[in-house]
Every structure is written in structure tokens, then in C-alpha cells.
C-alpha positions as CSV (number, residue, x, y, z in Angstrom):
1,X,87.4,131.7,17.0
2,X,90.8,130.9,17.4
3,X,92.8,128.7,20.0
4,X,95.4,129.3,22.2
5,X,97.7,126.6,19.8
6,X,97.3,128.8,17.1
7,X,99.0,132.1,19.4
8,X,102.2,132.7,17.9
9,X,105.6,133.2,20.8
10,X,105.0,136.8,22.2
11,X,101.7,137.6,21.2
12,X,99.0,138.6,23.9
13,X,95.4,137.5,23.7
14,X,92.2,137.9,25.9
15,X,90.5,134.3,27.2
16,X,87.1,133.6,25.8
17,X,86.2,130.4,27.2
18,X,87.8,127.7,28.9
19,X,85.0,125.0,29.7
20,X,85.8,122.9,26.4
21,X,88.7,121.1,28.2
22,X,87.6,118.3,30.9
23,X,86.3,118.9,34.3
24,X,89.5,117.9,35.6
25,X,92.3,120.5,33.8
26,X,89.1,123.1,33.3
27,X,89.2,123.5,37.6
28,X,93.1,123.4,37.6
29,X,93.3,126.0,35.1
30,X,91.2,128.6,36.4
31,X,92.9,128.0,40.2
32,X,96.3,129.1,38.5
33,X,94.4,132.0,36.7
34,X,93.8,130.9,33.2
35,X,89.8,132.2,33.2
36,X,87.5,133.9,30.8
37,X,88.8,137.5,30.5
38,X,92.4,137.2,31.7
39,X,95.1,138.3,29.4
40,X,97.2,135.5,28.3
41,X,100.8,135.6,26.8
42,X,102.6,133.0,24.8
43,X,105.8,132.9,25.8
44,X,107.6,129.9,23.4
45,X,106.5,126.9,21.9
46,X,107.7,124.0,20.1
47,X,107.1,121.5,16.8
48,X,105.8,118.7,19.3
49,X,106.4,119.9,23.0
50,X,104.4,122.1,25.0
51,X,103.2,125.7,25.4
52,X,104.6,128.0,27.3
53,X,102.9,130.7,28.2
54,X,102.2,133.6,31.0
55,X,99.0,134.9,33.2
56,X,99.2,137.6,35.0
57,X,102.7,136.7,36.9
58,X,102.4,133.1,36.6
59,X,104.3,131.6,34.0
60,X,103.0,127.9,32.9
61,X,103.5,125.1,30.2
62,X,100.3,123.3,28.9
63,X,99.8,120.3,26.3
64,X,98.7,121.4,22.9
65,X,96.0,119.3,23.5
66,X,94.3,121.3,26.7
67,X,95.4,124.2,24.5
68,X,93.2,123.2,22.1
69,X,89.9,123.8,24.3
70,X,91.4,127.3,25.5
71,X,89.7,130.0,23.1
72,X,91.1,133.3,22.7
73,X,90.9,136.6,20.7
């Protein structure tokens, strides 16, 4: 399964699970719409900064870190 670090810039993917990422950014994330079956969009990202990336009309950065417990297909 891949992650949503591994998304390359303009590619859309569907969310598979988010619950691998603490309590904490797992709750924040799904109030701004980053939830299982949401289409996700990566918008840019760079060598050591963060994601940036688009749900629905919300556009959002994220550390690769938390990106790391986002899975996608």
C-alpha cells in the first residue's frame, strides 16, 4: 500500500486509512476533510519541506512524517 509521501506533484489518489498517525493529528485531519474515501491531490512538494496538497477545496501543507501514516491508492 502506498503512502501519501510517495504521491508524486499533481497526481490524485483515494484515502485508505488514516488512523496510523497519533490521536492528536488523526482528529485534526479528518475535521479539515482528510478521511478514508476522500480524494486527495498533491499539489508540490519538496527534498526536505512539507507536502502540499488539496481535499476537496481545502488546500493544506503536512509534514512528511504525518504523511507517512496517510495511506492511499
Amino acid at each position: 500500500m502506498k503512502t501519501l509521501n510517495q504521491i508524486k506533484p499533481n497526481e490524485r489518489v483515494k484515502i485508505v486509512s488514516v488512523c496510523n498517525c497519533s490521536d492528536g493529528v488523526c482528529n485534526r485531519l479528518k475535521c479539515l476533510g482528510v478521511d478514508v474515501g476522500n480524494e486527495i491531490e498533491v499539489i508540490r512538494k519538496g527534498w526536505i519541506g512539507p507536502i502540499h496538497f488539496r481535499v476537496g477545496m481545502t488546500e493544506m501543507f503536512i509534514r512528511k512524517k504525518d504523511a507517512k501514516c496517510i495511506e492511499v491508492e
